[in-house]
C-alpha positions in Angstrom: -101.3 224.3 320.6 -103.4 224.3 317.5 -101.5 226.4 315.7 -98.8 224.1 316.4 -101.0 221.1 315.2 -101.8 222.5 311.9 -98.3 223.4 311.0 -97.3 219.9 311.6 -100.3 218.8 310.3 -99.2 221.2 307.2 -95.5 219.8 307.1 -96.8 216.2 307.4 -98.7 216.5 304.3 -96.5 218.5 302.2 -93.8 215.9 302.9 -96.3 212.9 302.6 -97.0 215.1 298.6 -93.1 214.7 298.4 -92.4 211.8 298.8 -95.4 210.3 296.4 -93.9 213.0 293.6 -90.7 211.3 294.2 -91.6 207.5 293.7 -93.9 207.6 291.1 -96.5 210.5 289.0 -95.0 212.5 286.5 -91.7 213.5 286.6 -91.9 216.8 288.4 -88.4 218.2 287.3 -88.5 222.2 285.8 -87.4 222.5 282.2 -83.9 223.8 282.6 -82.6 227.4 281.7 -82.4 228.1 277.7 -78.8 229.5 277.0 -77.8 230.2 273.1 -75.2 227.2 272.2 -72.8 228.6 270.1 -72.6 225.7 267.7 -69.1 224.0 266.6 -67.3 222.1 264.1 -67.7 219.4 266.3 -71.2 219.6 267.7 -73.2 216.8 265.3 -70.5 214.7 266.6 -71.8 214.5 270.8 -74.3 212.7 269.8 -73.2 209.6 267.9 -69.8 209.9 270.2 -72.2 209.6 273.4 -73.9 206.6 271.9 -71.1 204.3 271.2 -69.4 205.6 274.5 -72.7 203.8 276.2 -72.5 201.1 274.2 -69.0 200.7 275.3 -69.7 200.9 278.8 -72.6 198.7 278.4 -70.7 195.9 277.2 -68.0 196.4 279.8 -70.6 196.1 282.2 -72.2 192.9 281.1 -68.3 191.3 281.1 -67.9 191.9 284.6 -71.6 190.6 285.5 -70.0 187.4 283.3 -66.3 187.3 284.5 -66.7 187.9 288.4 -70.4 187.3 289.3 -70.6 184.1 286.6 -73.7 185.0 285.0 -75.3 183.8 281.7 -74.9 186.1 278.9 -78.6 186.9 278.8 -79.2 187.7 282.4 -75.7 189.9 282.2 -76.6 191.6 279.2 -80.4 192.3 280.7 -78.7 193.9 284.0 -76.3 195.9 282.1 -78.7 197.9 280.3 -80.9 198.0 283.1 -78.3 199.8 284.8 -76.9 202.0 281.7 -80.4 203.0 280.9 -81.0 205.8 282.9 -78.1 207.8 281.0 -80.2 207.7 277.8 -82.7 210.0 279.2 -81.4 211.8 282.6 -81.5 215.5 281.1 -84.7 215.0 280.0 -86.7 213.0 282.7 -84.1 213.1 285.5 -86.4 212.2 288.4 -87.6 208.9 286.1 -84.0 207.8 285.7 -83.2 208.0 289.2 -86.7 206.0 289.7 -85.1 203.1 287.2 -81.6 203.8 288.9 -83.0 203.0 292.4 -84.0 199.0 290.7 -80.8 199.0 289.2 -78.9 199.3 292.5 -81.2 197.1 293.9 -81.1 194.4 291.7 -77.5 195.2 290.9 -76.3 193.7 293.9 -77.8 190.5 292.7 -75.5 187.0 292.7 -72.4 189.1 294.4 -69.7 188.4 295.5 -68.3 188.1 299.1 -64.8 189.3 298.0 -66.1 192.5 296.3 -65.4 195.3 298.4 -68.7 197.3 297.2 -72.0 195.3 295.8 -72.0 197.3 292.7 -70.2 198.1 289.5 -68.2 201.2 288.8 -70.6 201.9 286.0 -73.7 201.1 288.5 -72.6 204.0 291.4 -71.5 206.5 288.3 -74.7 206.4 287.0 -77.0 206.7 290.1 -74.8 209.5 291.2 -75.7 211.0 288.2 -78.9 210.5 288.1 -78.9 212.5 291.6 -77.1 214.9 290.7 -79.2 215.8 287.7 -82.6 215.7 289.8 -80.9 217.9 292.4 -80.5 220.1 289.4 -84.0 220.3 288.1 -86.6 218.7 290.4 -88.5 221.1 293.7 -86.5 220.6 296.6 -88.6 218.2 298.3 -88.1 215.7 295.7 -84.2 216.5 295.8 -84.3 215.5 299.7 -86.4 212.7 298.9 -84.6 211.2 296.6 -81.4 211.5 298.5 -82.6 209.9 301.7 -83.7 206.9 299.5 -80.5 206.7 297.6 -78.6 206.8 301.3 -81.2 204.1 302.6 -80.6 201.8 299.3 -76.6 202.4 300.2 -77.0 201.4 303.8 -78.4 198.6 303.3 -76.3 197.1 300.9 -72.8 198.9 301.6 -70.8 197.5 305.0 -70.9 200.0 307.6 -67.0 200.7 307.3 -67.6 202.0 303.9 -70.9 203.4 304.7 -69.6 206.6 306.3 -67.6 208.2 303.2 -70.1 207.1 300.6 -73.3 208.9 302.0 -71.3 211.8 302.2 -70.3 211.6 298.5 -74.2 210.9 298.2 -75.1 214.5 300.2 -72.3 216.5 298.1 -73.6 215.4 295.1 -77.1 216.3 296.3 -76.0 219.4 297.4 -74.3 220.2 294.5 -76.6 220.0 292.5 -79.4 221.9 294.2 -76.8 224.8 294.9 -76.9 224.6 290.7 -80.4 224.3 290.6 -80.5 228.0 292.6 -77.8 229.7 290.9 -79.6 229.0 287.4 -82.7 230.0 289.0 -81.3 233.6 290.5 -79.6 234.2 286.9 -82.9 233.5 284.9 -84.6 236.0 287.7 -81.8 238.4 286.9 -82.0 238.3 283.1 -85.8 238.9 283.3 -85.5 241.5 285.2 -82.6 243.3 283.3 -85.4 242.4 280.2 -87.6 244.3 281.9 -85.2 247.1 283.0 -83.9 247.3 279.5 -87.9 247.7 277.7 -89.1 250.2 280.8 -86.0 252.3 280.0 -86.5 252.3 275.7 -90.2 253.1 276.6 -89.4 255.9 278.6 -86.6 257.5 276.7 -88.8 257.1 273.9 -91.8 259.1 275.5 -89.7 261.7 276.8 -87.5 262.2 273.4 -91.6 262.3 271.9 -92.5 264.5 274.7 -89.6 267.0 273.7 -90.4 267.0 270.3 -94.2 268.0 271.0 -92.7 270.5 273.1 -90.6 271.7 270.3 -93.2 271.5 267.5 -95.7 273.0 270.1 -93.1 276.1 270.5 -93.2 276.8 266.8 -96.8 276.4 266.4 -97.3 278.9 269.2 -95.1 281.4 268.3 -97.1 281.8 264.5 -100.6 281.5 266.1 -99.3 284.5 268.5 -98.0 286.0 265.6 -101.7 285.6 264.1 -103.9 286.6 267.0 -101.5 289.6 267.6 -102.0 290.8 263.6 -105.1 290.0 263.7 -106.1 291.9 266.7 -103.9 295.0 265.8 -105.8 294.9 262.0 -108.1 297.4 263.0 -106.0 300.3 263.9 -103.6 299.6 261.9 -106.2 300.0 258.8 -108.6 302.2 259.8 -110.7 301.9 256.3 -111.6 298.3 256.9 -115.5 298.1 256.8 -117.3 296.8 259.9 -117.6 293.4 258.9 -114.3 293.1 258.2 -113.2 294.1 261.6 -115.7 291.8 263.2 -114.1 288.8 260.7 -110.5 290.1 262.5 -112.0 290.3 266.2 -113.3 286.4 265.7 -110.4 285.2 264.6 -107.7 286.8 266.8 -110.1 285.1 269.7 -109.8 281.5 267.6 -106.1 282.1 267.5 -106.2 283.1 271.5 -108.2 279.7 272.0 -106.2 277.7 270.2 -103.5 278.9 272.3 -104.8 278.2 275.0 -105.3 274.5 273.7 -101.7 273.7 272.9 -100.5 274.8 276.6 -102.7 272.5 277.9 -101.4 270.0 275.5 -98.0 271.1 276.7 -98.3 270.8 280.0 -100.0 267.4 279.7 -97.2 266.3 277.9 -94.1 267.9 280.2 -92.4 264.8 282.0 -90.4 266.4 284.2 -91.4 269.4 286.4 -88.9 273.0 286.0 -89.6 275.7 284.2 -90.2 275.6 280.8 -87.5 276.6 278.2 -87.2 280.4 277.2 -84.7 280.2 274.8 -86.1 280.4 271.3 -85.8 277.2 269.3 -82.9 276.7 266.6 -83.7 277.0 263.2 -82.3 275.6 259.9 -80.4 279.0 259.9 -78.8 277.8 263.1 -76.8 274.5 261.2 -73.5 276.8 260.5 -73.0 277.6 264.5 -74.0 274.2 265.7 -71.5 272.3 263.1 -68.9 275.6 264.5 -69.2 274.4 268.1 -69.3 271.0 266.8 -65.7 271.5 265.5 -64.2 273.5 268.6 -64.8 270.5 270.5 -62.9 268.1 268.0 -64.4 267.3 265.4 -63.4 266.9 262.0 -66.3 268.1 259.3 -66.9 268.6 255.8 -69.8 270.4 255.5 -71.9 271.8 252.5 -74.4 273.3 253.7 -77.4 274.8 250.6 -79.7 277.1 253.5 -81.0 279.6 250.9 -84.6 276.8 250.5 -87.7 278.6 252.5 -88.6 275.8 255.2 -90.8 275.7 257.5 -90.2 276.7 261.5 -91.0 272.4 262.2 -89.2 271.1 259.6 -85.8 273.5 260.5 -86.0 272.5 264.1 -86.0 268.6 263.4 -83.3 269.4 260.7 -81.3 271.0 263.4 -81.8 268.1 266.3 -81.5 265.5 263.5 -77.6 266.8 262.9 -77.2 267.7 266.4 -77.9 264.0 267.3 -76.1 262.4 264.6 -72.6 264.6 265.2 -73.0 263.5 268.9 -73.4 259.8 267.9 -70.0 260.3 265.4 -68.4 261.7 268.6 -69.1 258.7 270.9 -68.6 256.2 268.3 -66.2 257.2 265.6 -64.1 259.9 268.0 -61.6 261.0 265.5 -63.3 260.0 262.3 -64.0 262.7 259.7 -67.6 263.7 259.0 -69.4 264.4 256.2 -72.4 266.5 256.8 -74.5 267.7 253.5 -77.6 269.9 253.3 -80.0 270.9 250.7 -83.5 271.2 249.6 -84.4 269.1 246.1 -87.7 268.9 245.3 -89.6 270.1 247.5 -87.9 268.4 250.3 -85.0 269.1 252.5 -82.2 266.1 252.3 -80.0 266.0 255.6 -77.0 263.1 254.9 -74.2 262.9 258.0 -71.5 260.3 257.4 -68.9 259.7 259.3 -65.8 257.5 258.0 -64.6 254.4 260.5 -62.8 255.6 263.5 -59.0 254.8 264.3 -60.2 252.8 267.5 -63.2 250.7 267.9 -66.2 252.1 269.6 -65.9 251.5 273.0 -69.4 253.6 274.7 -72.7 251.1 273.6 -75.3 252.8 272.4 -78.8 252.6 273.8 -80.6 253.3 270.6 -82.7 256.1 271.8 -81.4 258.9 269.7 -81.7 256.7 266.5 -85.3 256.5 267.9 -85.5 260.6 268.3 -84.3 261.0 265.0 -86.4 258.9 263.1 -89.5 259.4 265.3 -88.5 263.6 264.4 -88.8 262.9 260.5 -91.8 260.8 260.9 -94.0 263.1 262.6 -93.5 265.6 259.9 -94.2 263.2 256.7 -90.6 262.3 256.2 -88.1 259.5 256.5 -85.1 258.7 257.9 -83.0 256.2 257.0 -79.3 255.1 259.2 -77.3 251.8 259.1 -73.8 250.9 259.0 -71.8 251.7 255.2 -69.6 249.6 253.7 -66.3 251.1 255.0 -67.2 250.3 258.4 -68.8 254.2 259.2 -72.6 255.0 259.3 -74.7 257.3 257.3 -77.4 258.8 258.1 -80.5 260.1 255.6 -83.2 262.1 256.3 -85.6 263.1 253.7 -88.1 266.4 255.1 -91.1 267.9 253.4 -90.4 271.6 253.0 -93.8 273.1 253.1 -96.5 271.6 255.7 -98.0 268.1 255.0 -102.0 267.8 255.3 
């Protein structure tokens, strides 16, 4: 039983709440849902067009306030815009409008006549059903019911019970309406915040995981060279046997930094893995590699002009991210440009190595959308060694990519 008092009690004063926010306060209505307008030719026109449309309306309204109720032109003309007022502002303070509407039904019944079949004027029930229908729209549901029980009392009263019937339920479907408005917009909005979200969580992680692989990558080269270093150093003794003590001691301490160090980068490897397997056994391409790749590249369809300068010394980094860098941009020419001839040049001009991979327009329009992440890869590839990156759109209608690499390590 007390339970059963204070939800009453609960309902009771969430209603009492309602009904105050709905006859007077601040207009509670939400702000409605932002879409981009695509602007036309005759856009600055809806405004000045609506204006004289409600001074037109205005006017008829005060001639039938004259011609069937006999009023004075003053008294007509005041009623008229009292009822055409709320137009000026429903989007903006719907709840308020229906608040002035509410006096203009009241008042609009004022001096009738006995032979009218309704109290009002066509304009006067147009408008207040507007005026519903746009709070229904925006306001809390509370205020929607509200405001519709109040507009069905105002009609009761005044409207014979004949007619009563049909207009209350135009009253409810407009109501109703415009709530089941009010939830659609409000599931989309919920919808297109979430896909926001969906969107940025899946950039973030495709973008750790491509920065993840390259670590990996980069971490595979560096390990290879300090094994290569611990293993000569160790070896140095035996394999020079007239090294004087201290010199083997120098070799013993640093084939045990090289050892440790090692050890470092597998931690940072591991801490760095974002998916659990095995790790990858196969060695890691090289620059050397570029001839094979752009082979299998062409088995599969594609069309390449390739001048390809491989006799530079590079480094083991910067030939790996040379080699995912045209991997990635032959795979983007095969989504987007299937069919398209592509240019693919590489050479090393002082003291850097210059990757450029153009592809002309395809016969067809692109029809797979591309999620940005390898463009990402690429570019975060060249950056981490010292270089650039550079790919947009050419003016044929293809796209170009440029990549500029430091040959020799950066400090």
């Amino acid at each position: 039983m007390t339970v059963n008092l204070r939800v009453m009690s609960s309902f009771l004063a969430r209603t009492a709440r309602d009904l105050l926010r709905t006859v007077w306060g601040p207009d509670p209505s939400a702000a409605p849902v932002r879409r981009p307008v695509r602007r036309r030719w005759f856009t600055p026109l809806l405004r000045p067009a609506g204006l004289l449309a409600w001074i037109g309306l205005t006017a008829v309204t005060q001639r039938y306030y004259q011609d069937n109720r006999h009023l004075n032109a003053l008294v007509a003309a005041g009623l008229a815009v009292l009822v055409m007022a709320p137009l000026l502002f429903v989007r903006a303070k719907p709840v308020w409008a229906w608040r002035l509407t509410t006096v203009g039904l009241v008042l609009g019944t004022y001096h009738r006549v006995d032979a009218e079949a309704w109290p009002w004027v066509v304009t006067n029930v147009l408008v207040a059903l507007v005026a519903l229908f746009y709070v229904a729209m925006r306001a809390p549901f509370g205020v929607t019911l509200w405001s519709t029980v109040i507009s069905c009392l105002i009609l009761w009263w005044a409207v014979p019970t004949a007619n009563g019937a049909s207009a209350t339920l135009l009253v409810v479907a407009v109501a109703i309406l415009g709530e089941q408005i009010q939830v659609r917009r409000r599931a989309q909005a919920e919808l297109h915040v979430q896909e926001e979200r969906s969107e940025l969580a899946e950039a973030r992680r495709a973008l750790l995981e491509e920065r993840a692989r390259i670590a990996r990558e980069l971490h595979d080269v560096v390990a290879h060279s300090m094994s290569l270093l611990a293993v000569r150093a160790e070896t140095a003794p035996y394999r020079l046997p007239d090294l004087p003590e201290s010199a083997r001691a120098e070799f013993v301490e640093v084939a045990a930094s090289a050892r440790q160090t090692l050890v470092e980068l597998r931690r940072m490897l591991g801490a760095l893995r974002t998916s659990p397997g095995e790790p990858e056994r196969a060695p890691q391409p090289a620059l050397t590699d570029l001839p094979e790749l752009i082979g299998t590249a062409r088995n599969a369809g594609l069309r390449i002009d390739a001048q390809l300068t491989l006799d530079g010394e590079v480094t083991p980094a910067t030939g790996l991210a040379a080699y995912r860098i045209v991997q990635e941009a032959l795979s983007n020419a095969a989504r987007h440009a299937a069919g398209a001839r592509v240019h693919v040049t590489v050479q090393v001009r002082g003291g850097h190595l210059e990757l450029v991979i153009r592809n002309e327009p395809g016969p067809e329009p692109a029809t797979v959308a591309g999620s940005g992440h390898g463009l990402l890869g690429m570019r975060e590839r060249a950056v981490v060694l010292g270089g650039t990156l550079r790919a947009e759109p050419t003016a044929d209608g293809g796209f170009e990519v440029v990549a500029t690499l430091p040959v020799e390590e950066t400090q």
